[in-house]
N, CA, C and O atoms as CSV, one atom per row, in Angstrom:
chain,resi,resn,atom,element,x,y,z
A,1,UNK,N,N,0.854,-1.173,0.000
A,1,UNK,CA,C,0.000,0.000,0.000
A,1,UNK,C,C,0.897,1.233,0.000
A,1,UNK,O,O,1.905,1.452,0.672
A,2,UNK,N,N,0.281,1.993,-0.925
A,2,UNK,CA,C,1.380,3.500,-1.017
A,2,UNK,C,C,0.845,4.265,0.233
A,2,UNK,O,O,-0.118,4.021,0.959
A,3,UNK,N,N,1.896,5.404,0.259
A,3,UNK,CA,C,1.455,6.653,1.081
A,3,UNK,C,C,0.705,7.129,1.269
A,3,UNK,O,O,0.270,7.382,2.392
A,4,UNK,N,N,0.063,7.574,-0.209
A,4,UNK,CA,C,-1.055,8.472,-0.617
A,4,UNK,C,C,-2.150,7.349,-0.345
A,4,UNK,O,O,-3.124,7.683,0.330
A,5,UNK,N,N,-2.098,6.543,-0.636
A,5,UNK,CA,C,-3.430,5.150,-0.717
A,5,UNK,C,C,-4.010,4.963,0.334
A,5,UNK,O,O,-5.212,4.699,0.372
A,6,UNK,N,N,-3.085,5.090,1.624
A,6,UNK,CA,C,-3.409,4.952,3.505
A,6,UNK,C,C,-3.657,6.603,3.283
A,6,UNK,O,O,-4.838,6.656,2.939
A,7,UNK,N,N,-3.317,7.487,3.301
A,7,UNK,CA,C,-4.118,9.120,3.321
A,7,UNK,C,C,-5.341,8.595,2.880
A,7,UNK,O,O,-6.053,7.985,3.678
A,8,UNK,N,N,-5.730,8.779,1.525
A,8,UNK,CA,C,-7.047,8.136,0.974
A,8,UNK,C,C,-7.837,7.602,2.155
A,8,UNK,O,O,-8.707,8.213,2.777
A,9,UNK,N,N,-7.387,6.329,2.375
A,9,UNK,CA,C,-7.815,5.346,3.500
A,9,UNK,C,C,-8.288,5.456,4.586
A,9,UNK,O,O,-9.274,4.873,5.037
A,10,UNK,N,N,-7.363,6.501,5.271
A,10,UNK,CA,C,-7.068,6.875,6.854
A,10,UNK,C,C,-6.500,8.073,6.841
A,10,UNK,O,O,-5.275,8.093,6.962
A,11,UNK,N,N,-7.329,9.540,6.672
A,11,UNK,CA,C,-7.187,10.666,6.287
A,11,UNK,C,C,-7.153,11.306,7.820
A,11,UNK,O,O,-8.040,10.845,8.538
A,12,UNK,N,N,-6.346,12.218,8.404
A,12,UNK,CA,C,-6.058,12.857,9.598
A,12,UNK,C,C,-7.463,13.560,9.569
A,12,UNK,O,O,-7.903,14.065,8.536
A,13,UNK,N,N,-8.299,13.566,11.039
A,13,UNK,CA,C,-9.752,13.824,10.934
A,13,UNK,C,C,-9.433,15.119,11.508
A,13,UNK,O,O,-8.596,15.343,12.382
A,14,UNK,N,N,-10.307,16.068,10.834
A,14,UNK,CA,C,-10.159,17.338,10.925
A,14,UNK,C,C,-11.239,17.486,12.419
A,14,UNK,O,O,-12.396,17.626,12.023
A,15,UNK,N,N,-11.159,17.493,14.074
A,15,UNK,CA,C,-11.929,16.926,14.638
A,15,UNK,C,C,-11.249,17.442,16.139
A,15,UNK,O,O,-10.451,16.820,16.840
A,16,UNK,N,N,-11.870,18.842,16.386
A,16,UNK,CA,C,-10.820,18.762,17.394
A,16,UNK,C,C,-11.137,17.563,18.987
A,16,UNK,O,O,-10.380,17.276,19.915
A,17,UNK,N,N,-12.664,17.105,18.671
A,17,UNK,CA,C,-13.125,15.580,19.458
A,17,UNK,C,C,-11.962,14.467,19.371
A,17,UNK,O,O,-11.333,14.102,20.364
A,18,UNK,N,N,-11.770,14.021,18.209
A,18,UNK,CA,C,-10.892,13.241,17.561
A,18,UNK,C,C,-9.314,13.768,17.831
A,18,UNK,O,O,-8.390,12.958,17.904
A,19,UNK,N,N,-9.162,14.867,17.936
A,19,UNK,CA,C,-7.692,15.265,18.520
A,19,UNK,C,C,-7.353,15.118,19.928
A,19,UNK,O,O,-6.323,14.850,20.546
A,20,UNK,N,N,-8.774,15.427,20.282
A,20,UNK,CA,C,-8.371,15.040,21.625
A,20,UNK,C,C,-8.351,13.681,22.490
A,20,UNK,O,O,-7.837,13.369,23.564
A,21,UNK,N,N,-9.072,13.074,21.621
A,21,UNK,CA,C,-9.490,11.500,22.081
A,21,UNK,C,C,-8.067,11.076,21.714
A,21,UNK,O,O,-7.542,10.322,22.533
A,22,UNK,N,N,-7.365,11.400,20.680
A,22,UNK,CA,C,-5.823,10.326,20.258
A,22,UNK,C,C,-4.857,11.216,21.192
A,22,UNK,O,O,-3.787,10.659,21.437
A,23,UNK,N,N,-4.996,12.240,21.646
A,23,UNK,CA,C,-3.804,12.937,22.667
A,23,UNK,C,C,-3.971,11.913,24.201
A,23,UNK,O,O,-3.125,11.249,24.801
A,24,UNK,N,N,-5.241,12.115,24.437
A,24,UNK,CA,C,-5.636,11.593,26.062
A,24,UNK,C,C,-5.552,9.942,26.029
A,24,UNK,O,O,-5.220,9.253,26.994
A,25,UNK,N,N,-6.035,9.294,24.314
A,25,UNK,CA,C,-5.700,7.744,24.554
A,25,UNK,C,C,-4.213,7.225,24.580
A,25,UNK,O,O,-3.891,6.094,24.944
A,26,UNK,N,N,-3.351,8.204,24.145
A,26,UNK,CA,C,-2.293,7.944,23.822
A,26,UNK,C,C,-1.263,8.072,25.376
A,26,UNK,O,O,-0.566,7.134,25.764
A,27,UNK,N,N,-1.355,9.310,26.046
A,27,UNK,CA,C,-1.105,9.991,27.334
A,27,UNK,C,C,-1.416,8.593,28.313
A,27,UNK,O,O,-0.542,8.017,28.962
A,28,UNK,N,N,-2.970,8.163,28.255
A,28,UNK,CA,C,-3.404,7.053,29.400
A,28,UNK,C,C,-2.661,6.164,29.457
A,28,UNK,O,O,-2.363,5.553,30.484
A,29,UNK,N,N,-2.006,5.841,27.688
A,29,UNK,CA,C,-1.969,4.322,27.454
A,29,UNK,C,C,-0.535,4.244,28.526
A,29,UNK,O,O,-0.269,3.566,29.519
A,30,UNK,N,N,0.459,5.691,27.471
A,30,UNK,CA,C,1.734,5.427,28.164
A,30,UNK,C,C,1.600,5.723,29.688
A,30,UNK,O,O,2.153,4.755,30.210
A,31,UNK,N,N,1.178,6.511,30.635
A,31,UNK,CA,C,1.089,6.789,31.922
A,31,UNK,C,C,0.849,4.980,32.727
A,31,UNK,O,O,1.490,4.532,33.678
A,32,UNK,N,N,-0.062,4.408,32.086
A,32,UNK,CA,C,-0.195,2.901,32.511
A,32,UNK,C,C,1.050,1.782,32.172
A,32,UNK,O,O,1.203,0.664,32.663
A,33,UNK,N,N,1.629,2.271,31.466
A,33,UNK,CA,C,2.966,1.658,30.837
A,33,UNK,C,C,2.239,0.353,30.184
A,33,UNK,O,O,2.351,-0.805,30.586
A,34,UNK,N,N,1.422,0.847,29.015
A,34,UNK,CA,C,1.142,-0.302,27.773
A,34,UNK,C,C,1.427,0.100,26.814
A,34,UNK,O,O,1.146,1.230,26.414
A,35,UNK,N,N,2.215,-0.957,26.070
A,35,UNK,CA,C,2.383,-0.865,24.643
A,35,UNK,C,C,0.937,-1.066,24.048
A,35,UNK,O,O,0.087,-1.527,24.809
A,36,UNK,N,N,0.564,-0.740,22.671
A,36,UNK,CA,C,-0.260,-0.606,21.957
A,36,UNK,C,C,-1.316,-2.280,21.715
A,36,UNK,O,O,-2.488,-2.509,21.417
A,37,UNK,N,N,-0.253,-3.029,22.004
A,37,UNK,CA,C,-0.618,-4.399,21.933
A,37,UNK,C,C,-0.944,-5.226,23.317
A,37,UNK,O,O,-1.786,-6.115,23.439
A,38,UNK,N,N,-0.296,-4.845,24.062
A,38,UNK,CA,C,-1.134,-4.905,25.599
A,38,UNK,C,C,-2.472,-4.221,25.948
A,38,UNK,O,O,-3.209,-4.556,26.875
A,39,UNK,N,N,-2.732,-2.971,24.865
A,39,UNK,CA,C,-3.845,-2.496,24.838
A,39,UNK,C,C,-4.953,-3.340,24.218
A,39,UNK,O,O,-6.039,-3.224,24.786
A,40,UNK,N,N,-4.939,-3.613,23.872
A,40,UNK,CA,C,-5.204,-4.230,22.392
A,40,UNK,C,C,-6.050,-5.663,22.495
A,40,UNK,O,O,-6.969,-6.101,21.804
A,41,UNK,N,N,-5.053,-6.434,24.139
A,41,UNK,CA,C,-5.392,-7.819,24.437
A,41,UNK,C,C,-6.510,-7.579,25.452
A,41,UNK,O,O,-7.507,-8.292,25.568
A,42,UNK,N,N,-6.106,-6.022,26.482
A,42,UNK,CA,C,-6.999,-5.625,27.544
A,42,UNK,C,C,-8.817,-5.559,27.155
A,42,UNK,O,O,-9.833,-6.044,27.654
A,43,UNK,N,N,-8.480,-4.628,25.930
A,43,UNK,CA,C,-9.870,-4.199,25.246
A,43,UNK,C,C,-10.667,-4.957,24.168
A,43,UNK,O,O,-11.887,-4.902,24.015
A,44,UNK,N,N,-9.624,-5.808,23.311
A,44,UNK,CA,C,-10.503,-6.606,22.058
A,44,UNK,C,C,-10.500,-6.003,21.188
A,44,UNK,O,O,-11.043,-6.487,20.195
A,45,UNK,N,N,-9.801,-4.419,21.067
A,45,UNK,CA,C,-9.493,-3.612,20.110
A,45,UNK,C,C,-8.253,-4.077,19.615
A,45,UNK,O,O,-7.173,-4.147,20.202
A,46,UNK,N,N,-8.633,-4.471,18.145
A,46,UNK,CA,C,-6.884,-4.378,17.078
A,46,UNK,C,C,-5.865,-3.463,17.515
A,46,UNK,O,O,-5.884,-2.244,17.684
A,47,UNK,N,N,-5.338,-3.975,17.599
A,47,UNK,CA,C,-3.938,-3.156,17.495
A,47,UNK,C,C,-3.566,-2.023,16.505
A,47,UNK,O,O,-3.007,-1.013,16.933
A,48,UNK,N,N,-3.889,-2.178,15.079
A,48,UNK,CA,C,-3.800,-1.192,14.566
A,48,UNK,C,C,-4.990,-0.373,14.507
A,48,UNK,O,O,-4.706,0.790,14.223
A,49,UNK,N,N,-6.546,-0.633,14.723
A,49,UNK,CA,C,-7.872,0.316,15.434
A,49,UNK,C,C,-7.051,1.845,16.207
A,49,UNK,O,O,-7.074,3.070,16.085
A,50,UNK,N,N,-6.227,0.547,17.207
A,50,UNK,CA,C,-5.032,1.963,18.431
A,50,UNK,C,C,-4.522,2.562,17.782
A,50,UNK,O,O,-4.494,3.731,18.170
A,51,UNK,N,N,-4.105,2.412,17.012
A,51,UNK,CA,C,-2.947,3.065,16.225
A,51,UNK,C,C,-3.421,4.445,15.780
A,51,UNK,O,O,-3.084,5.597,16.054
A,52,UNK,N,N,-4.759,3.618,14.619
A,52,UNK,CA,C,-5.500,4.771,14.193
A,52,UNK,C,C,-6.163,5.651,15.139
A,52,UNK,O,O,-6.117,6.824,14.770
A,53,UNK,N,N,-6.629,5.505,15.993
A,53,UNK,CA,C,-7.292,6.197,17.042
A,53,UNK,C,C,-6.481,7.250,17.592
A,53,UNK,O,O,-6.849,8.425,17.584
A,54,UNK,N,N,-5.120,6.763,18.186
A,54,UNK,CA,C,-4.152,7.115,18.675
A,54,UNK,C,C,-3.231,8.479,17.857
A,54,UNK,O,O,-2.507,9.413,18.202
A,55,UNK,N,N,-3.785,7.906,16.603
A,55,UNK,CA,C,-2.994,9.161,15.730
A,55,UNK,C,C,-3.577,9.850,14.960
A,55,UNK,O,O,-2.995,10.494,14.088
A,56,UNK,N,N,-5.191,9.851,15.177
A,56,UNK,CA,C,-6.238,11.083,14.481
A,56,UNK,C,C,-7.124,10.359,13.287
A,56,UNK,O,O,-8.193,10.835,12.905
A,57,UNK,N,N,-6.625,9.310,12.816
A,57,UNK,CA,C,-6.974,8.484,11.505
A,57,UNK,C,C,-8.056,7.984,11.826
A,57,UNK,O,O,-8.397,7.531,10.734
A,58,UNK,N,N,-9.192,7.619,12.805
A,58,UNK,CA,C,-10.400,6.814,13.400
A,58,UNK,C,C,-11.352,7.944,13.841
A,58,UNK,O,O,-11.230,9.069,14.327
A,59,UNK,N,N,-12.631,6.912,13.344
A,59,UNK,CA,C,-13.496,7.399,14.194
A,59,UNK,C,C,-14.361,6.261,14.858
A,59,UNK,O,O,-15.385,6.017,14.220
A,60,UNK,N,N,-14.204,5.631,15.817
A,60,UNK,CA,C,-13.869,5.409,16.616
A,60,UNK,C,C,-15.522,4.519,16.765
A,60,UNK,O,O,-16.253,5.251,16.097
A,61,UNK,N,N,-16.151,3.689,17.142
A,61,UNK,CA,C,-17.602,3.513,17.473
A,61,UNK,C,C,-17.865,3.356,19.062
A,61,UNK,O,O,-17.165,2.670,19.807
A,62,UNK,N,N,-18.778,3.966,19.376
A,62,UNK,CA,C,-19.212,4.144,21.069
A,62,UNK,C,C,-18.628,3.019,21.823
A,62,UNK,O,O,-17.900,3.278,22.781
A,63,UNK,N,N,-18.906,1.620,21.444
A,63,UNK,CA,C,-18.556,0.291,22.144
A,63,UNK,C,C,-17.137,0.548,22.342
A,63,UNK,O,O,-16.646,0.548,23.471
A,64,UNK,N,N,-16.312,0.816,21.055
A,64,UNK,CA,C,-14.632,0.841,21.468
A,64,UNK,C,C,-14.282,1.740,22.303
A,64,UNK,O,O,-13.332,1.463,23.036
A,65,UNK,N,N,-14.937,3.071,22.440
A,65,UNK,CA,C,-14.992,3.843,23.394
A,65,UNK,C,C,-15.182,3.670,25.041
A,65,UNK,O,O,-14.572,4.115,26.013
A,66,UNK,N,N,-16.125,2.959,24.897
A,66,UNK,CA,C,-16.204,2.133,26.277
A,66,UNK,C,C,-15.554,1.358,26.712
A,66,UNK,O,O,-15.280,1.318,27.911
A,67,UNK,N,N,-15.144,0.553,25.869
A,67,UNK,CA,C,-13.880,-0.604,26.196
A,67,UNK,C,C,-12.423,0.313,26.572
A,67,UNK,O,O,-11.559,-0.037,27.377
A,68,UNK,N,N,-12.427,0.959,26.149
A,68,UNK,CA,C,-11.036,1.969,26.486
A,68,UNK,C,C,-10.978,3.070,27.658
A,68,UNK,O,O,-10.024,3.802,27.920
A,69,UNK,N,N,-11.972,3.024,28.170
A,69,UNK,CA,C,-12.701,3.985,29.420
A,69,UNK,C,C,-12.689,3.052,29.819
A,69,UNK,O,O,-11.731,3.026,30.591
A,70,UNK,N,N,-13.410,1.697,29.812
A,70,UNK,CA,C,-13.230,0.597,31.402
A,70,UNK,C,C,-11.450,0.026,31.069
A,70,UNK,O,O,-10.624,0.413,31.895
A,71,UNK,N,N,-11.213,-0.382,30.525
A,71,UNK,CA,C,-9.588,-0.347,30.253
A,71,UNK,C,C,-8.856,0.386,31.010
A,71,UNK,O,O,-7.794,-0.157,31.314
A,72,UNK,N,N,-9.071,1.749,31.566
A,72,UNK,CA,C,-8.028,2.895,32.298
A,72,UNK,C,C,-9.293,3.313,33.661
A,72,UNK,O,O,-9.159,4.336,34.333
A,73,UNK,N,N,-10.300,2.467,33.846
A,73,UNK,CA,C,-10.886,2.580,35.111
A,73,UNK,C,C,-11.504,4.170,34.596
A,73,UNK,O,O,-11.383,4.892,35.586
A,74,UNK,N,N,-11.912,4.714,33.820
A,74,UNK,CA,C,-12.211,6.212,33.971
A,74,UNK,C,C,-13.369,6.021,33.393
A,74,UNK,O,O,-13.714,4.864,33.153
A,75,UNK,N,N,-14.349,7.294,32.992
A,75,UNK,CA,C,-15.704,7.450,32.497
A,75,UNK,C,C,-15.478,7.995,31.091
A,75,UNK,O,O,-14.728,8.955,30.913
A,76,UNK,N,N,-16.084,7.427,30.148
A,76,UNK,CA,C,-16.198,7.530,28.652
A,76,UNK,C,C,-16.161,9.319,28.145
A,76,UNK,O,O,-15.511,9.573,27.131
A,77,UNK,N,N,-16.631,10.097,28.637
A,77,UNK,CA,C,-16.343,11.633,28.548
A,77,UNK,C,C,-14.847,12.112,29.234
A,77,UNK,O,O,-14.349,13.233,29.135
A,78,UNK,N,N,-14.272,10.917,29.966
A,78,UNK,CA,C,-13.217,11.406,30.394
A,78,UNK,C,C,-11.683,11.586,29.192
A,78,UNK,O,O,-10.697,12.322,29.216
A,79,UNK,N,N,-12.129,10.566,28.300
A,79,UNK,CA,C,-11.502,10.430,27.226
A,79,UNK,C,C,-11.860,11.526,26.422
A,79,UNK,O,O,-11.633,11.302,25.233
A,80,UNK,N,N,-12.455,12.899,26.710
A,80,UNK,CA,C,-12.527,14.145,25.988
A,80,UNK,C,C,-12.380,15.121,26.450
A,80,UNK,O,O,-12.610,16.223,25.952
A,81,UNK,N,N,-11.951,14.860,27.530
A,81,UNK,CA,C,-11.336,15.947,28.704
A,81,UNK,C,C,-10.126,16.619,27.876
A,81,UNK,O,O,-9.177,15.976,27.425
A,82,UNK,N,N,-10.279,17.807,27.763
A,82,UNK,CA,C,-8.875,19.035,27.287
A,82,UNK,C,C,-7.816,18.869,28.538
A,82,UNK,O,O,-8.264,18.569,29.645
A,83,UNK,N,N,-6.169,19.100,28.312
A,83,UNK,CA,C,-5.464,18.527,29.620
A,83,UNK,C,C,-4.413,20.047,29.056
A,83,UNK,O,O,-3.327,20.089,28.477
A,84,UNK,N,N,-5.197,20.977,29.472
A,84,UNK,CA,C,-4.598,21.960,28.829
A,84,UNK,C,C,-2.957,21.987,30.269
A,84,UNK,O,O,-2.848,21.703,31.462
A,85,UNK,N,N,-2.147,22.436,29.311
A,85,UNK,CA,C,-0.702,23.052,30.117
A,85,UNK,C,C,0.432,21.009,30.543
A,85,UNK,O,O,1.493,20.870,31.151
A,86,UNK,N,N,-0.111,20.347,30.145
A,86,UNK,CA,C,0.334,19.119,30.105
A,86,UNK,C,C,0.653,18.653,28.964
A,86,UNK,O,O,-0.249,18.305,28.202
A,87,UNK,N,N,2.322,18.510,28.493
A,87,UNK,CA,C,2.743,17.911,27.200
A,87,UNK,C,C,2.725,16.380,27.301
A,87,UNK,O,O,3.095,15.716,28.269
A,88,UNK,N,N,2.300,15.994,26.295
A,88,UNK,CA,C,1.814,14.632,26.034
A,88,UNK,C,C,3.225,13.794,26.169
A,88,UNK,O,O,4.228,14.493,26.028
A,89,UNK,N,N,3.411,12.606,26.384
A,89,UNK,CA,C,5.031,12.201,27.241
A,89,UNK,C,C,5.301,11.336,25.588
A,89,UNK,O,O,6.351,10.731,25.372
């Protein structure tokens, strides 16, 4: 698969919801110390689903949402929480 073909595919979502959901899933995952694939076994979410999620490319369906909120013990709006003045690690 080319470059342009995954753009096509999996286009960066213009979303500042979606920006913030891949900053805060990404922040949780590492703060818990999981790789993407320990995520992955926790939730029933693909590994590359994370990926996309993780890096703006997804949109995401309510269920996976939930699975990733009980995954980090938190509440499903918490994953849209702004974490303003905190750089992402």
């Amino acid at each position: 698969m080319t470059s342009s073909s995954f753009e096509q595919r999996f286009p960066l979502r213009d979303s500042k919801a979606i920006q913030v959901l891949a900053a805060n899933l990404k922040r949780l995952r590492r703060e818990h110390e999981l790789t993407q694939q320990q995520l992955s076994l926790k939730t029933g979410i693909d590994q590359a689903a994370i990926s996309l999620i993780e890096n703006g490319r997804s949109n995401p369906t309510v269920l996976m949402l939930e699975s990733l909120a009980a995954a980090f013990g938190i509440r499903l709006v918490d994953l849209f929480e702004t974490h303003q003045g905190r750089a992402s690690k």
